[in-house]
C-alpha positions in Angstrom: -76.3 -92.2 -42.6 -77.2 -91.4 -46.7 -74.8 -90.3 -48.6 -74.9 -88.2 -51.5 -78.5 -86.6 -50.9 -78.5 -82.9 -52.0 -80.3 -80.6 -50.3 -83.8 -79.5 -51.4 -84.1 -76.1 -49.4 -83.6 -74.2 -46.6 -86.2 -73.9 -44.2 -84.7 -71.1 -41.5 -81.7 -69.0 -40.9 -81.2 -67.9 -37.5 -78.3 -65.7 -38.2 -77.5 -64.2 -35.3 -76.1 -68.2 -33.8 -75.4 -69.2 -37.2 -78.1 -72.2 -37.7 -79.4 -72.9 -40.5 -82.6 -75.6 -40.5 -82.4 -77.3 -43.9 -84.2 -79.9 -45.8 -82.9 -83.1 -47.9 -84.5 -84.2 -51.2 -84.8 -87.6 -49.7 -87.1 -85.7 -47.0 -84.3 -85.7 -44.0 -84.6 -82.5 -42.0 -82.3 -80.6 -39.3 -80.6 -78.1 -38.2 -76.5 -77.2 -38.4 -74.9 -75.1 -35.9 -72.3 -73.5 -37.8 -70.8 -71.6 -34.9 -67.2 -73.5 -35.4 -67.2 -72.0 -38.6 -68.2 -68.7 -38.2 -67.8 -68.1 -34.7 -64.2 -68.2 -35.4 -63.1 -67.3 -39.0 -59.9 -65.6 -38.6 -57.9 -68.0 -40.7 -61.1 -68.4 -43.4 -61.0 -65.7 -46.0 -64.6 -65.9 -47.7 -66.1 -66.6 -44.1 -64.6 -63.1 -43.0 -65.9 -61.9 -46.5 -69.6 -62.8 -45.5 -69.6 -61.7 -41.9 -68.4 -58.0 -42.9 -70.8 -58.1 -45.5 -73.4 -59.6 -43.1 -74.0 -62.0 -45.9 -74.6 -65.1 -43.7 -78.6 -64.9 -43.9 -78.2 -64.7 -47.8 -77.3 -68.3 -48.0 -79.1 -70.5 -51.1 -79.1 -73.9 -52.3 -77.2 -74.4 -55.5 -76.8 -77.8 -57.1 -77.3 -79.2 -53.8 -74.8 -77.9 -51.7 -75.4 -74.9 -49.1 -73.6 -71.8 -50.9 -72.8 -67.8 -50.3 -72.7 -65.1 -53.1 -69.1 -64.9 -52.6 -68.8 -68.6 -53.8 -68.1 -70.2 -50.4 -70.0 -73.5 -50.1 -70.7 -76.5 -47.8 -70.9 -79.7 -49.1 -74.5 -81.6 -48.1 -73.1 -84.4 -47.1 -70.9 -82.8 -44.5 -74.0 -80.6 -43.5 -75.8 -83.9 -42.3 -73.0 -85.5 -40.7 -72.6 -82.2 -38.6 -76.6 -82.4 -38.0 -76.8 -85.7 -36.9 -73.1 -85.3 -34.7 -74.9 -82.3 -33.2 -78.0 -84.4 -32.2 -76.3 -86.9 -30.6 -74.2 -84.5 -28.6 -77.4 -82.7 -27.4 -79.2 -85.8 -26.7 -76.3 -86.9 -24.3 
């Protein structure tokens, strides 16, 4: 897996199953299942900040990394571990 890629955009938010389909600058491509996140948020106070303020399909792309308007962001490189983690485990 490459390290250190940023991503270049997001293609798709499905925010009702919290998946977001997202592009790489070096042109890798997927789709992260953020359910274990946000499914589940009671101990994580700027993901209980964007699911009262239904803020989850307002996601961007800034310097890289996936971020929120309340500042909350995922780092790319964890995005496309979880991607390619989810893959394998729907593959098997």
């Amino acid at each position: 897996m490459e390290l250190g890629t940023q991503l270049k955009r997001i293609k798709r938010v499905d925010a009702d199953r919290y998946r977001i389909a997202l592009e790489y600058s070096d042109g890798f491509r997927g789709t992260v299942d953020l359910h274990f996140i946000f499914g589940n948020p009671t101990k994580k106070p700027l993901v209980l900040e964007i699911l009262r303020g239904q803020l989850f399909g307002k996601c961007f792309v800034e310097s890289g990394a996936l971020a929120w308007p309340n500042g909350y962001e995922l780092c790319p490189d964890a995005l496309r571990l979880w991607i390619s983690e989810q893959r394998k485990h729907r593959a098997a």
